[in-house]
N, C-alpha and C positions, 0 to 999 in steps of 0.2 A: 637567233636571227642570223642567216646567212647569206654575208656577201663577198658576191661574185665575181668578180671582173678580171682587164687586164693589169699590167705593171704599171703602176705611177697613175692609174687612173681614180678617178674621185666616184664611190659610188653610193647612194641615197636611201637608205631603209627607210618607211612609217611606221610608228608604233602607235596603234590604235587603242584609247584610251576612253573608257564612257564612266560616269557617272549617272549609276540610276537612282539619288539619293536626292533631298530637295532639301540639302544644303553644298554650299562652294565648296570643290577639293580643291588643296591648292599641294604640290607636292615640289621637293627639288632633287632633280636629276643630276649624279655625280657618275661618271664612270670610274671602275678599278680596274686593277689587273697590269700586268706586264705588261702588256702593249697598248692599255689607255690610251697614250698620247698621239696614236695612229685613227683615234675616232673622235668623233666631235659632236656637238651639238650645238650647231650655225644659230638657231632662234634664243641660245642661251638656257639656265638651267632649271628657272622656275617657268612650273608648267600650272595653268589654273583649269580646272573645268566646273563650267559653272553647271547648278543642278541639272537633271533630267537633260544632259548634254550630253555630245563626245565631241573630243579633240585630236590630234595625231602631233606625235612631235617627230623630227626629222633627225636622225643618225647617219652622219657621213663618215666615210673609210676610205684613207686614201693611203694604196697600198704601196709601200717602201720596199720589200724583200719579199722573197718567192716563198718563204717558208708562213704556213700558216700562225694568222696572227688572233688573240685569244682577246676580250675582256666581259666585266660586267657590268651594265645598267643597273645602277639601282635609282628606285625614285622610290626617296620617305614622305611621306606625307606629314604636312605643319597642322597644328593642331589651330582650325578657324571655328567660330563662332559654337564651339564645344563637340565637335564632330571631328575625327581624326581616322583618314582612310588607310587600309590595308601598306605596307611596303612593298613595291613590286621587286622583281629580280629579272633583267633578261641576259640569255648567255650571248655575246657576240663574238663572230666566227668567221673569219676569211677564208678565201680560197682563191690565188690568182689562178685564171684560165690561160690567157694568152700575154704572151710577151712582143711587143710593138719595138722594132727598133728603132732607136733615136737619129740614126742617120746612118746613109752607106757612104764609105769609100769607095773608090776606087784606084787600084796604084798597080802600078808595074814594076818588076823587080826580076835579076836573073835567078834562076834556081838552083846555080853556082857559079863559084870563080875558081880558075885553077889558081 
């Protein structure tokens, strides 16, 4: 999953999520990686999808440095009512586009003194 944006900006992935099984998944989402602590997951880390559903969970990235930022999603699945789903893996991937400046000066100064 790749996100995109400027510096310091906050930007919002879905991970799209179905169960086609006709019992409850219920899984917990951790992020790893080096730069983990640059993504998040706002709605928290347990994610449920009830049978013959989908759900989407929501991945923010707010980017700190211009240099590409790495991590992984994982979501294990908890074992409910004797049914235990797949462990997902997704790769997450920055890229800043643009750089906004935070404010201009403006100053006067000579361009020398004898």
């Amino acid at each position: 999953i790749e996100f995109t944006g400027a510096l310091h900006a906050t930007v919002v992935k879905q991970v799209h999520l179905k169960n086609p099984s006709i019992k409850t998944l219920v899984y917990n989402a951790t992020l790893v990686g080096k730069d983990a602590g640059d993504f998040s997951l706002p709605k928290g880390n347990t994610v449920v999808i009830a049978p013959k559903r989908q759900t989407s969970i929501n991945v923010e990235f707010t980017s700190r440095f211009l240099r590409p930022a790495e991590a992984v999603l994982l979501l294990i699945s908890e074992r409910v009512g004797g049914i235990d789903g797949v462990t997902l893996t997704f790769s997450l991937k920055s890229e800043v586009k643009q750089i906004q400046p935070a404010d201009i000066l403006k100053c006067k100064s000579p361009c020398y003194e004898l």
